[in-house]
C-alpha positions as CSV (number, residue, x, y, z in Angstrom):
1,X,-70.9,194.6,-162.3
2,X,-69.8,193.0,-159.3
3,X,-71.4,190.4,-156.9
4,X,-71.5,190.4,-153.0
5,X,-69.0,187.6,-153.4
6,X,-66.6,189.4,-155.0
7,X,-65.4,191.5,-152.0
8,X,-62.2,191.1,-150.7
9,X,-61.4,189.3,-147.7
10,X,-58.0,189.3,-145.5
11,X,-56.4,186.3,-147.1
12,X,-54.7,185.8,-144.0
13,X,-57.9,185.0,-142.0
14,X,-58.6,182.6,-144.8
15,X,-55.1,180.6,-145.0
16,X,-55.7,180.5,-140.8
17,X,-58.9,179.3,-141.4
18,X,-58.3,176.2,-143.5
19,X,-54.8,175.4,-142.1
20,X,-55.8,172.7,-139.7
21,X,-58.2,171.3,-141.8
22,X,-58.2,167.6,-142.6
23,X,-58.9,166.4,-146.2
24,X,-61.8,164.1,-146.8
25,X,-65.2,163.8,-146.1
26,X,-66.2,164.5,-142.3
27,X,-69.5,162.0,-142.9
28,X,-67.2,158.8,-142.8
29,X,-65.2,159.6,-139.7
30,X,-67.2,157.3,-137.9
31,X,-67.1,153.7,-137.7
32,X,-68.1,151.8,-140.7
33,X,-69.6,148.4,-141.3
34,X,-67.9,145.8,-143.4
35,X,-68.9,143.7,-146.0
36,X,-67.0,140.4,-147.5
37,X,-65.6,140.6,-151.1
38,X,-66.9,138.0,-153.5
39,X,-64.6,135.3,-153.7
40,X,-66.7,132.7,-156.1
41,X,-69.1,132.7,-158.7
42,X,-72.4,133.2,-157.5
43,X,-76.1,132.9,-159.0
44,X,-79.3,135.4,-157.9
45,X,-82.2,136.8,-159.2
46,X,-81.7,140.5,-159.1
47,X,-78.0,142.0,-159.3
48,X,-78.0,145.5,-158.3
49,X,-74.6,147.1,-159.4
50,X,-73.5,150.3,-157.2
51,X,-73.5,150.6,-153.0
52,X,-74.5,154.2,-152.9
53,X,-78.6,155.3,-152.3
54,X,-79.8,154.2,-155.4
55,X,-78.8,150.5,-155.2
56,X,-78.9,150.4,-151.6
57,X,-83.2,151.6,-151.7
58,X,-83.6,149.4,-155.0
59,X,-81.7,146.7,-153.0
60,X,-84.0,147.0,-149.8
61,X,-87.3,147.7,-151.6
62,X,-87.0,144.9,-154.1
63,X,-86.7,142.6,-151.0
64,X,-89.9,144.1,-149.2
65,X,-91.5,143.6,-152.6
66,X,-90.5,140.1,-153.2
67,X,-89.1,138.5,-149.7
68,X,-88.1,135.2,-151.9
69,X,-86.3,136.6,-154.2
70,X,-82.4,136.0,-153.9
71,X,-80.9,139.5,-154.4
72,X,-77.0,140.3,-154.6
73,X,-75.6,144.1,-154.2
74,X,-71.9,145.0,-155.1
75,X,-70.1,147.6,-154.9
76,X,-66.6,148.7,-156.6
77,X,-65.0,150.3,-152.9
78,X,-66.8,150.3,-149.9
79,X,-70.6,151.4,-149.3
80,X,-70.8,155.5,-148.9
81,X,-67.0,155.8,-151.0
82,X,-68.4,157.9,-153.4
83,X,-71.3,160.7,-153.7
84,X,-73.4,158.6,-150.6
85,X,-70.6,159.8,-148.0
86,X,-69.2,163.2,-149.4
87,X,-72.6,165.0,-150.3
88,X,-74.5,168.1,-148.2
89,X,-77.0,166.0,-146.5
90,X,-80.0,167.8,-148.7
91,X,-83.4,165.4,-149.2
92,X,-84.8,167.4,-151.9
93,X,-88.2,166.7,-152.7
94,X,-87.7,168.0,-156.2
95,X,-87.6,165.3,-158.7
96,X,-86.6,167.7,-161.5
97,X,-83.7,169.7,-159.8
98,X,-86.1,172.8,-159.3
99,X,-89.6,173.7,-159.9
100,X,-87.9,175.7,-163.2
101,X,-86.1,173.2,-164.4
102,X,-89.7,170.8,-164.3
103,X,-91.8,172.9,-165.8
104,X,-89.6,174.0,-168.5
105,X,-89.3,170.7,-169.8
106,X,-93.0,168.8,-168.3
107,X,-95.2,171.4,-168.1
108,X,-98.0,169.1,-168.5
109,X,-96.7,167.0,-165.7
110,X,-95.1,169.4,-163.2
111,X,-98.0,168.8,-160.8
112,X,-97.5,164.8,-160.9
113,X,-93.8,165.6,-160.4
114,X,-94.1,167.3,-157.0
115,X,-96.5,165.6,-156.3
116,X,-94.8,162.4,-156.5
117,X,-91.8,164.2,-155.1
118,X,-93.5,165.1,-151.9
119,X,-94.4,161.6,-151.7
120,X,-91.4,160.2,-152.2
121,X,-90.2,162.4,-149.2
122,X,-92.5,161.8,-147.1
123,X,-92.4,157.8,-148.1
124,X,-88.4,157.9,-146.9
125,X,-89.0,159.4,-143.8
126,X,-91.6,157.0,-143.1
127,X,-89.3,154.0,-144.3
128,X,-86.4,155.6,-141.8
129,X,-89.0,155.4,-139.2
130,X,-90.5,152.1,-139.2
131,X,-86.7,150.9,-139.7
132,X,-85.5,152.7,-137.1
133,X,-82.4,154.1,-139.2
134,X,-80.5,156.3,-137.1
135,X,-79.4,158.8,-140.1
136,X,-79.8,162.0,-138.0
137,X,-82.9,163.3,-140.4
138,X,-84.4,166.3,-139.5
139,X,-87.5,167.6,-141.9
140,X,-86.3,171.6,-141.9
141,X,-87.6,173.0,-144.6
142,X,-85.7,174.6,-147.1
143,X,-84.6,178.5,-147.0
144,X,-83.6,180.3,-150.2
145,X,-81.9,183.5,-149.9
146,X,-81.6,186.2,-151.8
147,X,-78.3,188.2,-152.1
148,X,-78.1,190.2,-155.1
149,X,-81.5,192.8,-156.1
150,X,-82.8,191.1,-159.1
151,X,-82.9,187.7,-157.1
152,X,-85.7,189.7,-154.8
153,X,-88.3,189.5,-157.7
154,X,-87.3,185.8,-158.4
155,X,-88.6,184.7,-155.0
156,X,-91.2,187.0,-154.6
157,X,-92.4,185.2,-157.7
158,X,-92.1,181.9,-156.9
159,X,-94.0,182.5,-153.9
160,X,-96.4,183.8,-155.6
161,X,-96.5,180.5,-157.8
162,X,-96.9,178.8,-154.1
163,X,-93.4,177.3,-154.1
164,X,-93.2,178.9,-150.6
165,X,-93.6,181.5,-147.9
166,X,-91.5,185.1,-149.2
167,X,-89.5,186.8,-146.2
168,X,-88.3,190.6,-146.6
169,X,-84.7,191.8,-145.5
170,X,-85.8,191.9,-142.0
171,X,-87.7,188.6,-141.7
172,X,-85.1,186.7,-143.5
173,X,-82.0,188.1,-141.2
174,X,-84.2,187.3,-138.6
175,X,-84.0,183.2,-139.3
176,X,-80.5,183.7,-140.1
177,X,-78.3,186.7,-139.4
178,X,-76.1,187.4,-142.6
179,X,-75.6,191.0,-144.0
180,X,-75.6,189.5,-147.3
181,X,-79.3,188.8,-147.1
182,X,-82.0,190.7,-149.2
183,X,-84.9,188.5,-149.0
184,X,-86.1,184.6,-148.6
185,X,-88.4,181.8,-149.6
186,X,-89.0,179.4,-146.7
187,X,-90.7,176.1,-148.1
188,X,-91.2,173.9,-145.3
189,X,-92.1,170.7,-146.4
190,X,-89.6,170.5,-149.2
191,X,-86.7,169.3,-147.5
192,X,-84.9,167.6,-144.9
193,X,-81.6,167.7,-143.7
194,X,-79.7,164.4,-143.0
195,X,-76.0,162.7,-142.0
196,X,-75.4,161.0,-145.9
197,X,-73.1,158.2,-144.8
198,X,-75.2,157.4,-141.8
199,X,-78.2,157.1,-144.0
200,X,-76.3,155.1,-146.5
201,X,-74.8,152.4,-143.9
202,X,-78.2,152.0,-142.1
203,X,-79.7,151.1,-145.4
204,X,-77.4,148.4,-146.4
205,X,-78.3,147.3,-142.5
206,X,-81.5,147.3,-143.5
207,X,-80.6,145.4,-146.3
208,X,-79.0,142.7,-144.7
209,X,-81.7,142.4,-142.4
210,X,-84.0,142.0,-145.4
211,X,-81.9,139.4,-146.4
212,X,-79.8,140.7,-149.1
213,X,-75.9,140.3,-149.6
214,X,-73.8,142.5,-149.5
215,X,-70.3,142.6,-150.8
216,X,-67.6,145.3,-151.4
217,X,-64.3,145.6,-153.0
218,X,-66.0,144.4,-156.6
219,X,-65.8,145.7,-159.5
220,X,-68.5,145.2,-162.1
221,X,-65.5,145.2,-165.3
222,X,-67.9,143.8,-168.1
223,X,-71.8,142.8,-168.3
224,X,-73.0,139.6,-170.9
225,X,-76.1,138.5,-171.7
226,X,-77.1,134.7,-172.5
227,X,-80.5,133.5,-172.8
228,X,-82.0,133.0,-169.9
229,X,-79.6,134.9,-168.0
230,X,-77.5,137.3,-167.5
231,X,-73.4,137.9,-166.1
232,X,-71.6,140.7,-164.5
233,X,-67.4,139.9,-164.3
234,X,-66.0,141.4,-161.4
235,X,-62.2,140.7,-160.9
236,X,-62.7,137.9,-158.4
237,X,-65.5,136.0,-159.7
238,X,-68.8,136.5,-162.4
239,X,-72.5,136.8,-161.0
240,X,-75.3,134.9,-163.1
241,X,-78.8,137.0,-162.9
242,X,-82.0,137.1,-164.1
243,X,-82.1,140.6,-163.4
244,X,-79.7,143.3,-162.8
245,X,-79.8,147.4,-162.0
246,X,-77.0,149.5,-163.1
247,X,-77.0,152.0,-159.9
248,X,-73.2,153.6,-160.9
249,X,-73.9,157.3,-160.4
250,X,-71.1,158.6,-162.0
251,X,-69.0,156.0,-163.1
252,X,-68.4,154.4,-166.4
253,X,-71.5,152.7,-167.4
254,X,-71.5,149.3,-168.5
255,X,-73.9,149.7,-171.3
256,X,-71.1,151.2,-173.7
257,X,-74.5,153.5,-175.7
258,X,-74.8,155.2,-172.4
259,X,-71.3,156.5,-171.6
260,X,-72.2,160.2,-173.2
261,X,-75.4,160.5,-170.8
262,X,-73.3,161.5,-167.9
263,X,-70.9,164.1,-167.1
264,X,-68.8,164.3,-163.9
265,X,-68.3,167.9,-162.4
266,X,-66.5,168.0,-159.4
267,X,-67.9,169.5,-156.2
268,X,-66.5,171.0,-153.6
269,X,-67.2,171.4,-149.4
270,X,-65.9,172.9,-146.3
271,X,-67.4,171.5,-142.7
272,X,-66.8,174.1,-139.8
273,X,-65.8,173.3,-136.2
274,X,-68.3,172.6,-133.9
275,X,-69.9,176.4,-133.2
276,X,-70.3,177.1,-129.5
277,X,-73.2,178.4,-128.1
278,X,-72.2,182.1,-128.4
279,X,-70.9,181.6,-132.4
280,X,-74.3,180.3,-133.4
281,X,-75.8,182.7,-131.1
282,X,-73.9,185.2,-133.5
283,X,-76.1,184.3,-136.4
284,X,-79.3,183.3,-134.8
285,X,-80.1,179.9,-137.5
286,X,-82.1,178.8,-134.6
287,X,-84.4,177.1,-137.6
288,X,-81.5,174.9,-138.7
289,X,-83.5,174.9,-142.2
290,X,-81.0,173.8,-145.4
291,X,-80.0,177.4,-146.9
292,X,-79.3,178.0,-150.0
293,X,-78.6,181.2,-152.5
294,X,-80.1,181.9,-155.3
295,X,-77.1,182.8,-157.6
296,X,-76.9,180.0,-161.0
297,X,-73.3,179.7,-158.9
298,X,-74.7,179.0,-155.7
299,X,-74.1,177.8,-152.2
300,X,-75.5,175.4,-149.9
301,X,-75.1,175.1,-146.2
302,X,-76.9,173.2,-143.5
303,X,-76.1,172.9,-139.3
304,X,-75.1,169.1,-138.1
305,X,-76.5,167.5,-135.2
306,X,-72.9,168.9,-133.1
307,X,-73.6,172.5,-134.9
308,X,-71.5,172.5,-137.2
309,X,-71.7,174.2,-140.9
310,X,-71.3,172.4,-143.5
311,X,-70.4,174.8,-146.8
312,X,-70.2,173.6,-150.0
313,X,-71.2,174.6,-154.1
314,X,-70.2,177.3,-156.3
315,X,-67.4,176.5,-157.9
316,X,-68.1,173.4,-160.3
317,X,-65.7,171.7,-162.0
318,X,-65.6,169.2,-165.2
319,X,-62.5,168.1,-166.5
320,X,-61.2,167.5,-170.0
321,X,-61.7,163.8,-171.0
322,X,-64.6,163.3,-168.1
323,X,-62.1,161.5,-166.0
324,X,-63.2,160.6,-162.2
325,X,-60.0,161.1,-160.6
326,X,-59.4,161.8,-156.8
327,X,-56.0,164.3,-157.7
328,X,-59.4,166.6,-159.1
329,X,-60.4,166.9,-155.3
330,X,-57.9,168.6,-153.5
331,X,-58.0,172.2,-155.5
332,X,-56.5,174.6,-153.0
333,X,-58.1,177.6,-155.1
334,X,-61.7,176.6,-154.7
335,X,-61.2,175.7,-150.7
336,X,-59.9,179.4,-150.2
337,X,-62.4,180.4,-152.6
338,X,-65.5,178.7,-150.5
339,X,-63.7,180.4,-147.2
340,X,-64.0,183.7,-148.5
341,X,-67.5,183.5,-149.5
342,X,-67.8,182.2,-145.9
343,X,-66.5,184.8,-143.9
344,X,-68.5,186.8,-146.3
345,X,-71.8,185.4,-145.8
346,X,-71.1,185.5,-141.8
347,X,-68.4,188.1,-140.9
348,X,-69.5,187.8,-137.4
349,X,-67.6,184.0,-137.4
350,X,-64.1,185.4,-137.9
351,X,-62.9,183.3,-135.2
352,X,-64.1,179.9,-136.8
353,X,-61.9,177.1,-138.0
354,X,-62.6,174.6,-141.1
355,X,-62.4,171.4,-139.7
356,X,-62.7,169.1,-143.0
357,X,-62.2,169.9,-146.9
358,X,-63.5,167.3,-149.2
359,X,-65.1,167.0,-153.1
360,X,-66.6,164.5,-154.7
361,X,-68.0,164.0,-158.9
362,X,-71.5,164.8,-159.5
363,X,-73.1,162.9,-162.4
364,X,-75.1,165.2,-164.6
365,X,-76.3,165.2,-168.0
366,X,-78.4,167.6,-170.6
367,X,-81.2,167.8,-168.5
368,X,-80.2,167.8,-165.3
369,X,-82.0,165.2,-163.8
370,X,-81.9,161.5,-163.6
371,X,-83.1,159.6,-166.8
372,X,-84.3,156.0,-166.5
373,X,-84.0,152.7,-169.2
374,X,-83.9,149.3,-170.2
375,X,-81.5,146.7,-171.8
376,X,-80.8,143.4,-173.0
377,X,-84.3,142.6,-173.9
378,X,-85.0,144.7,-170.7
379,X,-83.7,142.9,-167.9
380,X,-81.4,145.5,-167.1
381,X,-82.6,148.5,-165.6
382,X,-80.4,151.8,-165.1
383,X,-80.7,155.5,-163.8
384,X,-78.4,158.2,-163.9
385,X,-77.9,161.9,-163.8
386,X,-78.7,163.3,-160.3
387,X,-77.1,166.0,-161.0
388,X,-76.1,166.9,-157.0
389,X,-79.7,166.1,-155.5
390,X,-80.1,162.6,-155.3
391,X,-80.4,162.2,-152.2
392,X,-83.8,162.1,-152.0
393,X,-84.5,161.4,-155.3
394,X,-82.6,157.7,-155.6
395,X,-85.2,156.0,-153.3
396,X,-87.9,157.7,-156.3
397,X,-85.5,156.7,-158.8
398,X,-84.8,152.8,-157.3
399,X,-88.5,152.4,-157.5
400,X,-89.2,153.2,-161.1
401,X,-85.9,151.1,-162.0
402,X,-87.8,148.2,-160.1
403,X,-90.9,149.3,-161.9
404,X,-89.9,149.1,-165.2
405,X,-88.1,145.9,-164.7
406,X,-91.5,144.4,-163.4
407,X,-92.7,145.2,-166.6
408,X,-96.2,146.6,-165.5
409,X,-97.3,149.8,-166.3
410,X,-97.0,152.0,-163.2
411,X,-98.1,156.2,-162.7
412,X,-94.4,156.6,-162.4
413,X,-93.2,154.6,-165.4
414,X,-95.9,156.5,-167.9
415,X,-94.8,160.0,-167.0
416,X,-92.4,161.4,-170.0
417,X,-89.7,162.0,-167.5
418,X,-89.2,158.1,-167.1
419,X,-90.0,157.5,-170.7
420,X,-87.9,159.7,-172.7
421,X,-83.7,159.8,-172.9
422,X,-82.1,163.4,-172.8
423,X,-79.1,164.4,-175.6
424,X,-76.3,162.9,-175.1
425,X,-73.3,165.5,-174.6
426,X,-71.1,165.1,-177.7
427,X,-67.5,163.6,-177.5
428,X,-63.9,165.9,-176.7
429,X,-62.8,167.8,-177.4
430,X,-66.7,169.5,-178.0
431,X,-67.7,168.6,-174.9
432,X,-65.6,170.5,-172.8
433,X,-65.7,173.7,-175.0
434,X,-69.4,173.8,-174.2
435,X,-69.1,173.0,-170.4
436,X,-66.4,175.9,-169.9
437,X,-68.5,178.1,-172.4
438,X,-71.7,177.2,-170.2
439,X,-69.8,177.7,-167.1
440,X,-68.4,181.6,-167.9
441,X,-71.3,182.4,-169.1
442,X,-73.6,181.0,-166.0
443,X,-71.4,183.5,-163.9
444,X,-71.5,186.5,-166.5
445,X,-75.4,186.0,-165.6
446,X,-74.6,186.5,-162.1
447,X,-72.7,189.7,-162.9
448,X,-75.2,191.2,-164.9
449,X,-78.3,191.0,-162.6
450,X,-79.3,187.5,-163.8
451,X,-79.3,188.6,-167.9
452,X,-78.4,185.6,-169.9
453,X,-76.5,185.9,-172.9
454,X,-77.1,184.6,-176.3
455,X,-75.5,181.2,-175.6
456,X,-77.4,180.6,-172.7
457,X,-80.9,181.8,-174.4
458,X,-79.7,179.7,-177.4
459,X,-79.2,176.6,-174.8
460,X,-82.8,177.3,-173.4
461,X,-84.3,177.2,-176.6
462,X,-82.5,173.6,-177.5
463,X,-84.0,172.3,-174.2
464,X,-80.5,172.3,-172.6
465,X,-80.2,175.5,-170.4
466,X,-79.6,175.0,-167.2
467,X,-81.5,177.3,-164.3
468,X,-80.3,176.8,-160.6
């Protein structure tokens, strides 16, 4: 059985498409502050590890919490290197990567959840506002389309369950004008759209304002703890703290028990010129809500401030090893791969050029969500596993980590999410056989209207399947 994005498409308008495109992300062709790089030792009481959103909102919010307390942020490259400057631009208010996912694993707390999700959204736009960060954030809504038959029933369903407003072949071609479109879920208060490294350079302004420092270029290599405190080596110099947050996304942790929570899978995105007035009149999208499919091998897309579409998903990628490694993000085979499905999604943008090609590792683990804990007789606090939306759901997750290392019992530290670990993934060469083995079969689903096959049914009975 064949998809809608398996037809065939001129691979000559495709290799004109992507030939003047520049590789990396378009988010950091702006200017970009600068921080120093720590040249001494230095003493504080909180050390948050990792300049992306997660240690820039824990940074920020433990300062509005405790204005005395000296707090000390580093980060490995510079602030936005990694996910925080190469990402869509989603704010999910999911906490739980998808209503399915959270109620397939809390069912007795899925209403907390988006709850607390929908608060957390509407807490960081009122934080952007009363900041006055200039992060381009627009509160769109979210539209999920339909492009295969059997997804039809899946939406219709979910709005049923009230995740949303259902839209038949004609309404949904009406907010956006793609052939490929059977049906659509708007949810408008869900999501907004925003520019990732803006958002990520006005917080660490915020930060400093807050009185928080700031320094780039260091690399946390090794972490010790000594009664009363603790100490974080970086090449340059060691940091003495009472407290510390482990905010590494991604990268190797450094609590050695936690280095088989995470996964990274590459991801993989294509920004557009800027569409004139007649392209975009082409395709209507007069909305500009976040869009994305419905396949388990999706796609997301989203308008920029200057109208351009920014493409990305589908194709993910893990490596043997689980190896971050920047000759992973130029993979000529995915770029032409995302172009196709492009052209195929809007056929009436033939004469649009790719501007910028860029990828970036998403940190993911068994559940699919970020997982929270403690150390060192808990004055470390860590949370990984975003799983490509953590956007939104860092400044959730920066609060619980600042939570739990208060030590008081808060609604968000009791819920079972915060409390309870998911499996580890098991070491190579295991690991990989069951990514690849997870990734075929996640696509033979979308080739057989949605049917999953025994491994993926034996996945969902283990609490480890995964549903888009």
């Amino acid at each position: 059985m064949h998809t809608v994005f398996d037809a065939p498409v001129d691979p000559r308008l495709i290799e004109h498409s992507l030939a003047a495109s520049s590789f990396g992300s378009m988010w950091l062709d702006i200017p970009r502050p600068a921080y120093p790089q720590l040249s001494a030792p230095i003493t504080c009481d909180l050390l948050v590890v990792g300049g992306g959103y997660t240690g820039l909102w824990t940074a920020l919010h433990a300062a509005e919490r405790n204005p005395d307390r000296r707090i000390i942020l580093i980060e490995a490259n510079r602030i936005a290197w990694a996910a925080s400057g190469r990402n869509g631009g989603f704010v999910d208010a999911s906490l739980t990567h998808g209503a399915e996912n959270g109620k397939a694993r809390w069912p007795n707390e899925i209403h907390a959840l988006d709850e607390m999700g929908i608060q957390n959204l509407d807490g960081m736009q009122a934080d952007i506002e009363r900041l006055r960060l200039d992060t381009e954030w627009q509160r769109t809504g979210m539209l999920s389309v339909a492009t295969e038959p059997h997804q039809v029933d899946w939406l219709r369903d979910a709005a049923n369950g009230g995740e949303g407003r259902f839209l038949d072949t004609e309404q949904v071609r009406a907010e956006a004008n793609s052939p490929t479109y059977l049906a659509g879920l708007f949810s408008a208060d869900t999501c907004a759209i925003v520019h990732p490294a803006k958002l990520a350079f006005e917080l660490a302004r915020a930060c400093t304002d807050a009185g928080v420092q700031i320094y780039e270029r260091a690399n946390a290599t090794r972490l010790e703890s000594a009664c009363p405190a603790l100490r974080v080596h970086t090449a340059a110099a060691a940091i003495t703290a009472r407290q510390v947050v482990l905010a590494t996304n991604v990268y190797p942790s450094l609590l050695r028990r936690n280095r088989l929570h995470t996964i990274p899978v590459y991801d993989y995105v294509l920004a557009t010129e800027p569409l004139t007035d007649a392209q975009l009149d082409r395709i209507g999208w007069r909305n500009r809500q976040g869009i994305g499919d419905c396949a388990n091998q999706f796609h997301y897309y989203r308008l920029t401030v200057d109208n351009r579409i920014v493409w990305g998903g589908y194709d993910a990628v893990y490596h043997f090893g689980g190896k971050v490694d920047p000759a992973y993000e130029d993979r000529p085979d995915t770029y032409q791969r995302l172009a196709a499905h492009f052209f195929i999604t809007f056929p009436q943008l033939g004469d649009v050029r790719f501007s910028h090609r860029w990828a970036g590792a998403i940190d993911t683990n068994t559940r699919f969500c970020a997982h929270w804990g403690l150390a060192h007789d808990d004055r470390v606090a860590y949370v990984n596993g975003f799983t490509g939306l953590g956007v939104g759901a860092a400044r959730f997750a920066a609060d619980v980590c600042l939570d739990l290392l208060d030590g008081i019992p808060t609604p968000r530290t009791e819920l079972e999410m915060v409390r309870r670990r998911p499996l580890p993934f098991p070491p190579e060469p295991i690991a990989s056989v069951g990514v690849q083995a997870t990734r075929w079969s996640l696509d033979r689903a979308d080739h057989s209207a949605g049917r999953r096959n025994v491994f993926l049914r034996t996945l969902d009975a283990l609490g480890l399947g995964f549903d888009s």
